[in-house]
N, CA, C and O atoms as a GROMACS GRO file, in nm:
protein
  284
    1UNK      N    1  12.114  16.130  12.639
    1UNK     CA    2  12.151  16.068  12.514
    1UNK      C    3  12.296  16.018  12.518
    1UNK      O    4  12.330  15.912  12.466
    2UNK      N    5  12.406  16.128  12.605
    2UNK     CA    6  12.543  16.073  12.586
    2UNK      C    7  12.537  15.893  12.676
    2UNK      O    8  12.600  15.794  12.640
    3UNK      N    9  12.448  15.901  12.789
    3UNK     CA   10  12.462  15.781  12.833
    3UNK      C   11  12.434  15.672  12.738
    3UNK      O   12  12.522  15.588  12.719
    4UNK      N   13  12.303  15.662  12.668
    4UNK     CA   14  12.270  15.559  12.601
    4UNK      C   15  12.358  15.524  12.454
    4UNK      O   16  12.345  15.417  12.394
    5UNK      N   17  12.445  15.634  12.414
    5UNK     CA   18  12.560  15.603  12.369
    5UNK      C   19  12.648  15.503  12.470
    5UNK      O   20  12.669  15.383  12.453
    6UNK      N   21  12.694  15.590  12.582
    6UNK     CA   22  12.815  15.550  12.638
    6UNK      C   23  12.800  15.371  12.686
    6UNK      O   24  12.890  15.290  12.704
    7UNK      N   25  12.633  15.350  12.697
    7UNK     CA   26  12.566  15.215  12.713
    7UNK      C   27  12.617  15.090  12.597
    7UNK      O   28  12.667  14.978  12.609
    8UNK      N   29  12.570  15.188  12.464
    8UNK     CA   30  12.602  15.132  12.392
    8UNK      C   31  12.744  15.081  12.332
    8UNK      O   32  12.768  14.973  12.278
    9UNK      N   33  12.798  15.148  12.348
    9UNK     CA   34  13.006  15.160  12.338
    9UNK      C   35  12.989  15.029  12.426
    9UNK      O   36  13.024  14.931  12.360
   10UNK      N   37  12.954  15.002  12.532
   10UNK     CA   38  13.030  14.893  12.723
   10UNK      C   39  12.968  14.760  12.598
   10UNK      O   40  13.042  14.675  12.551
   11UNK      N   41  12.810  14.774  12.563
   11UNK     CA   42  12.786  14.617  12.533
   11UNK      C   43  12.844  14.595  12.386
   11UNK      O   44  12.861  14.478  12.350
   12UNK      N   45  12.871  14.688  12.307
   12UNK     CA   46  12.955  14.614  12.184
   12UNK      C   47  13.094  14.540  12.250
   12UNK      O   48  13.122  14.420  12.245
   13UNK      N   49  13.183  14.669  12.322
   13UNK     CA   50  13.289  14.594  12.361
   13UNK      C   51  13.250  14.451  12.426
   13UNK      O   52  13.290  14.346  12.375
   14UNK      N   53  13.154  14.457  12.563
   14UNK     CA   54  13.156  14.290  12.559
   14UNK      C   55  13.124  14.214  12.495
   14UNK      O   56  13.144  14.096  12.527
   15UNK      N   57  13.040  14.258  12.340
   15UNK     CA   58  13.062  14.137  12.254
   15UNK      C   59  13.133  14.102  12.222
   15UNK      O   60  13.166  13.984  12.220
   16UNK      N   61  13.216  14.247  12.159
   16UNK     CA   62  13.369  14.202  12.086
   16UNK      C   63  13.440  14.117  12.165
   16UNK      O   64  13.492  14.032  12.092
   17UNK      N   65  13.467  14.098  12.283
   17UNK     CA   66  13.545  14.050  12.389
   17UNK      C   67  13.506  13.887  12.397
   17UNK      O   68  13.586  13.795  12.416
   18UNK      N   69  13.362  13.879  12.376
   18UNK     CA   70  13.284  13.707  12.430
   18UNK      C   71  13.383  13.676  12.268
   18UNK      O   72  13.480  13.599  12.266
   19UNK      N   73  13.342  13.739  12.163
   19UNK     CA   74  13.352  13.682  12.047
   19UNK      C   75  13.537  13.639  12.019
   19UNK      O   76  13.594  13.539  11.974
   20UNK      N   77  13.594  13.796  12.083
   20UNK     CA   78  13.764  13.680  12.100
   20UNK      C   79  13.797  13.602  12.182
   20UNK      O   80  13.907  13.547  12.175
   21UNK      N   81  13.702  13.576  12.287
   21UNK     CA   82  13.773  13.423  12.343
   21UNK      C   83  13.692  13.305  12.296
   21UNK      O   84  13.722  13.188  12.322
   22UNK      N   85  13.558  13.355  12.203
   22UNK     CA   86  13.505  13.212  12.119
   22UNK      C   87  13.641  13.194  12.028
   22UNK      O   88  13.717  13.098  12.034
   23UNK      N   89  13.655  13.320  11.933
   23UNK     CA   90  13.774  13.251  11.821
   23UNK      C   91  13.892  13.190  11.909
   23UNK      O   92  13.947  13.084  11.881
   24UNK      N   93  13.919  13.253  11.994
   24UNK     CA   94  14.082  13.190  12.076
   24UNK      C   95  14.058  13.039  12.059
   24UNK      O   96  14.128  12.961  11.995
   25UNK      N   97  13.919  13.006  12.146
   25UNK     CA   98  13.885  12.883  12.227
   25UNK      C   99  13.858  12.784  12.073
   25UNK      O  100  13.853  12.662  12.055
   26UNK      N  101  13.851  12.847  12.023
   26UNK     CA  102  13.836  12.748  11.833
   26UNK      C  103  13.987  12.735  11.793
   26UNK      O  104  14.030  12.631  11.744
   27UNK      N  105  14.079  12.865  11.820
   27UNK     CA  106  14.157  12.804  11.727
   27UNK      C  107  14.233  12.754  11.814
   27UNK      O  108  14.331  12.722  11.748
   28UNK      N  109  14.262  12.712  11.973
   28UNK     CA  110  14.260  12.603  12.046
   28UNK      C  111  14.244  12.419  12.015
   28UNK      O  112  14.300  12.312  12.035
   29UNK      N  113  14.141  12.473  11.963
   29UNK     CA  114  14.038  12.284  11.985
   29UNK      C  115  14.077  12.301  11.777
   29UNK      O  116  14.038  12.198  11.721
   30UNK      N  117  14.113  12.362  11.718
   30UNK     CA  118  14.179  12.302  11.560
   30UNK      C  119  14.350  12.291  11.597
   30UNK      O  120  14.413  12.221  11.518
   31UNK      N  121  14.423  12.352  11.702
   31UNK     CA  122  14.546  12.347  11.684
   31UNK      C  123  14.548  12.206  11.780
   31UNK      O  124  14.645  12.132  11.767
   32UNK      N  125  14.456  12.174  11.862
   32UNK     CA  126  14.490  12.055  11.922
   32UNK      C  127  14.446  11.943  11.855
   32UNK      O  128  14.516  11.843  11.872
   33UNK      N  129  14.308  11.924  11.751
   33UNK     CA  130  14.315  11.829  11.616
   33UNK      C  131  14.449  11.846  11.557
   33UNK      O  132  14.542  11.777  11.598
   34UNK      N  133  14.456  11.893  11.508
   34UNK     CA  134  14.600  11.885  11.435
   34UNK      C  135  14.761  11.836  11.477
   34UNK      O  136  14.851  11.788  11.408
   35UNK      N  137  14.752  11.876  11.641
   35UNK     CA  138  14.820  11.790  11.690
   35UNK      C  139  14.795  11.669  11.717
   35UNK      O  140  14.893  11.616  11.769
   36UNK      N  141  14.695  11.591  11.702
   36UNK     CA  142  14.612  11.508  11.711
   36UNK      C  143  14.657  11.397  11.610
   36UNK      O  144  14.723  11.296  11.631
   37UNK      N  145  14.593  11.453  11.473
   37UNK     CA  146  14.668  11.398  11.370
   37UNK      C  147  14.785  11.408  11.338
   37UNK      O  148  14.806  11.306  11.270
   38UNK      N  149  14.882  11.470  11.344
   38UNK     CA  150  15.002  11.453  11.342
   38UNK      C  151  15.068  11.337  11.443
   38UNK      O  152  15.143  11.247  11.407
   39UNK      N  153  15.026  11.360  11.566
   39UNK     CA  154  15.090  11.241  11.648
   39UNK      C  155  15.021  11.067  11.576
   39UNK      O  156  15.084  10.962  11.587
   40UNK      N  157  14.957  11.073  11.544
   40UNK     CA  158  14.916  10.945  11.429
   40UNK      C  159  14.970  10.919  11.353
   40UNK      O  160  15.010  10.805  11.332
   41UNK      N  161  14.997  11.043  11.265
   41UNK     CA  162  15.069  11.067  11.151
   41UNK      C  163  15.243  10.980  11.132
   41UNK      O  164  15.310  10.981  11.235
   42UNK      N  165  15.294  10.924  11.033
   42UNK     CA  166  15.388  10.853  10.985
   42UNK      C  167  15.502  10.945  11.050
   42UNK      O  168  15.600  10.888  11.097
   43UNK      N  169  15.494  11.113  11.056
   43UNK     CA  170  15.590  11.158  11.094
   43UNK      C  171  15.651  11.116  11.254
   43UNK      O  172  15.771  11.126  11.283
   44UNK      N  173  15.558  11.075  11.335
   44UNK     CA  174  15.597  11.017  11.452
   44UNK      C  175  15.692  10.907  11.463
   44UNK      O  176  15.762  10.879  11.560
   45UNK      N  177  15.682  10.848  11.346
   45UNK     CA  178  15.768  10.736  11.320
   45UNK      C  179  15.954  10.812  11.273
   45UNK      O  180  16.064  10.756  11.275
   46UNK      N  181  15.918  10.941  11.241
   46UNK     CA  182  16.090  10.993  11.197
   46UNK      C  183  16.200  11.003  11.261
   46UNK      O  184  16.184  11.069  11.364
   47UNK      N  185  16.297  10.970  11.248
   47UNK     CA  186  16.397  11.013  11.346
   47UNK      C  187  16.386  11.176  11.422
   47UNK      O  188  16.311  11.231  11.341
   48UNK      N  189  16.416  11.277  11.523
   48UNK     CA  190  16.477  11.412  11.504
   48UNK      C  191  16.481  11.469  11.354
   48UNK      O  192  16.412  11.554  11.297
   49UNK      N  193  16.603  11.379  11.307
   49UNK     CA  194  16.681  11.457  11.222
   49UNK      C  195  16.619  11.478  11.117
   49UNK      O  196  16.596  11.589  11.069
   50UNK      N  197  16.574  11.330  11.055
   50UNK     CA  198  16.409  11.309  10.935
   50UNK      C  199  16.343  11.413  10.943
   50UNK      O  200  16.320  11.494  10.854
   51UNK      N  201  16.296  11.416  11.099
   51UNK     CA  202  16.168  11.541  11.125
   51UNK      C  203  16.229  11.691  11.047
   51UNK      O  204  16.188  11.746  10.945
   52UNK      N  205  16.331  11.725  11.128
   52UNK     CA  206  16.409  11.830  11.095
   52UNK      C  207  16.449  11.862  10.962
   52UNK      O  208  16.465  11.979  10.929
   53UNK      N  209  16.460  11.795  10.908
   53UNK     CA  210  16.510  11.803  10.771
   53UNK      C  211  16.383  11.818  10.653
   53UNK      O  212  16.396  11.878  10.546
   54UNK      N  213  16.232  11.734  10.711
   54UNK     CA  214  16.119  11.742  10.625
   54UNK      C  215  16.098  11.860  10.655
   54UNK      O  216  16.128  11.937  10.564
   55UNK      N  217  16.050  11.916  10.764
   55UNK     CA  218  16.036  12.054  10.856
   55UNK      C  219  16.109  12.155  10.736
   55UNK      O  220  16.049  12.210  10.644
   56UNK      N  221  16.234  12.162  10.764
   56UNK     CA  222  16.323  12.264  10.654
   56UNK      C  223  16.257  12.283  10.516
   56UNK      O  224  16.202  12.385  10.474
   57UNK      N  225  16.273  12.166  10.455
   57UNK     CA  226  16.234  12.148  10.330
   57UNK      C  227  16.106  12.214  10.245
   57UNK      O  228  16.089  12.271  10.137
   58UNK      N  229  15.997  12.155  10.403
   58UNK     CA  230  15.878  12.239  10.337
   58UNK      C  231  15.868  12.372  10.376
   58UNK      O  232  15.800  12.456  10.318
   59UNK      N  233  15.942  12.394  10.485
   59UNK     CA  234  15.943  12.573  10.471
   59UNK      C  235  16.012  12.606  10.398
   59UNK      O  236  16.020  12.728  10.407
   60UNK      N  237  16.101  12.551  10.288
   60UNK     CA  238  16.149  12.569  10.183
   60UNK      C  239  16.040  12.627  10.046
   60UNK      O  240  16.017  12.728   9.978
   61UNK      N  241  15.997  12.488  10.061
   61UNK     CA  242  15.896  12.496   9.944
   61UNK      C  243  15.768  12.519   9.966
   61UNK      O  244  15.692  12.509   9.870
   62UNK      N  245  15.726  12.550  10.075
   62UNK     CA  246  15.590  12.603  10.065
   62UNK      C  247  15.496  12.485  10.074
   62UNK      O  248  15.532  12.374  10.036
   63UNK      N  249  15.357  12.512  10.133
   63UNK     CA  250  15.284  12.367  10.199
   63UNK      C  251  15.246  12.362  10.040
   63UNK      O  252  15.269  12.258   9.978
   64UNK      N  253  15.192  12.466   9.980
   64UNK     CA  254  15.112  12.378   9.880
   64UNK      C  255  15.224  12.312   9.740
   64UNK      O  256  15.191  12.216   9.671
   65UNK      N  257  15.335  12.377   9.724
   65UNK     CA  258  15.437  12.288   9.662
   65UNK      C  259  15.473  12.197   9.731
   65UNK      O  260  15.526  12.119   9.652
   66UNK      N  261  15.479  12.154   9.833
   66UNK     CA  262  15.500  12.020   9.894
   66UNK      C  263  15.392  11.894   9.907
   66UNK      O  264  15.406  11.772   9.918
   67UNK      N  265  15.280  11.979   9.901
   67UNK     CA  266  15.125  11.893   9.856
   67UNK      C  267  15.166  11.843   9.746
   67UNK      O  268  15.185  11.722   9.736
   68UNK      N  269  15.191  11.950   9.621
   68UNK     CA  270  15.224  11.917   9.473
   68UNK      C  271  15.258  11.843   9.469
   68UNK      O  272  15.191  11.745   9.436
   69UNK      N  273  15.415  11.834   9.504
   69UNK     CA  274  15.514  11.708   9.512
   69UNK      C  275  15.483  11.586   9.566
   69UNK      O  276  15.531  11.487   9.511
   70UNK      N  277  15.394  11.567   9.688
   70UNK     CA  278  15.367  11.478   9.701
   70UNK      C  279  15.264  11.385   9.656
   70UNK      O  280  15.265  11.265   9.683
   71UNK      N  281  15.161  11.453   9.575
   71UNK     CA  282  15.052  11.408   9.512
   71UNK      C  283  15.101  11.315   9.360
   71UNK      O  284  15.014  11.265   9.287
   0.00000   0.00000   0.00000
């Protein structure tokens, strides 16, 4: 009986394991959309400093007060 425990313990862990390099490999392929759209994005057009300074601002104010504001 301890084996078919100890069986059971090996194949959860390799699920758990398949299942964190599915999430890794996702949040991969959304952080590279997003770089995606951003390089499209008007901000490509900013100077550094533009960049730097929008950058500040909204970690100032927070994405969704900066949505606000901009809506």
């Amino acid at each position: 009986m301890a084996g078919s425990f100890e069986s059971e313990r090996k194949a959860i862990e390799a699920e758990e394991s398949k299942l964190a390099e599915r999430r890794k490999r996702l949040q991969e392929r959304e952080q590279s959309e997003r770089q995606k759209l951003i390089g499209k994005s008007v901000l490509m057009k900013a100077s550094e400093d533009q960049l730097d300074t929008i950058l500040k601002r909204m970690k100032a104010l927070g994405l969704d007060e900066t949505i606000k504001r901009l809506a």
